[in-house]
C-alpha positions in Angstrom: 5.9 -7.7 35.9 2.8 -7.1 33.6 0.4 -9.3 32.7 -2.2 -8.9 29.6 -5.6 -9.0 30.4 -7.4 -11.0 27.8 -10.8 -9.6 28.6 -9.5 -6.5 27.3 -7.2 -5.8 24.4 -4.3 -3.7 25.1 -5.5 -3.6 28.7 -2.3 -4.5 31.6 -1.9 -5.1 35.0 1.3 -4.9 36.8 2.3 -6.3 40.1 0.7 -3.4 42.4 -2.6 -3.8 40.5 -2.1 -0.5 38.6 -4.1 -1.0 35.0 -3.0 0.7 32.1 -4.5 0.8 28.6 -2.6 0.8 25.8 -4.3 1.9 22.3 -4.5 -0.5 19.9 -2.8 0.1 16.2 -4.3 -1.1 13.2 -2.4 -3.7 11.3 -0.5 -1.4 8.1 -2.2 -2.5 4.5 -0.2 -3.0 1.7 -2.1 -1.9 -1.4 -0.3 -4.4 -4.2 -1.0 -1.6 -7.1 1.8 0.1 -7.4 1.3 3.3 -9.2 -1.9 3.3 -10.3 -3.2 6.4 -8.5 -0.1 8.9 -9.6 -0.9 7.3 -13.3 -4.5 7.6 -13.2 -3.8 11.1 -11.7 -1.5 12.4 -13.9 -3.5 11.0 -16.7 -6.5 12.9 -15.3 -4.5 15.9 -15.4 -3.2 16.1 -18.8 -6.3 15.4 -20.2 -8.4 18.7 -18.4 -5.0 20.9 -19.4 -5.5 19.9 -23.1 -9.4 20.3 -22.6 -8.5 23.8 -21.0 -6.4 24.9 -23.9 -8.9 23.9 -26.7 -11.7 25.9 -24.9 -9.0 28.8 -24.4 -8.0 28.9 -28.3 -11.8 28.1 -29.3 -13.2 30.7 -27.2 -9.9 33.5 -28.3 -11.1 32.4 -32.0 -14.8 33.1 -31.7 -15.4 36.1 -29.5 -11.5 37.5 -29.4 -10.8 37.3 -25.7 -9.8 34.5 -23.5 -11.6 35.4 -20.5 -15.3 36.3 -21.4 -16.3 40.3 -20.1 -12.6 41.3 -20.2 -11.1 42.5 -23.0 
């Protein structure tokens, strides 16, 4: 038989005096936004591919190359 030791959390005692501790798990949070990180993300990453285009046409329109130094 084990008993819980209430000095101790996750601490027990069994019958021939033996302790063992147990680790103790964090209770699981539920974050209630659903989404709004993949949104925000995807968001994010449209917006620096556009970005990345217009300085890739901008800089092919000014100086001829895409990548400056190689031609």
């Amino acid at each position: 038989m084990t008993t819980t030791n209430a000095k101790y959390r996750g601490m027990t005692t069994e019958d021939g005096g033996r302790q063992n501790i147990f680790s103790i798990e964090p209770e699981i949070q539920v974050v209630d936004q659903e989404g709004t990180y993949w949104q925000r993300a995807e968001l994010l990453n449209g917006r620096l591919a556009m970005i990345g285009l217009v300085a890739a046409v901008t800089n092919y329109s000014i100086f001829g190359w895409i990548i400056p130094g190689f031609a």
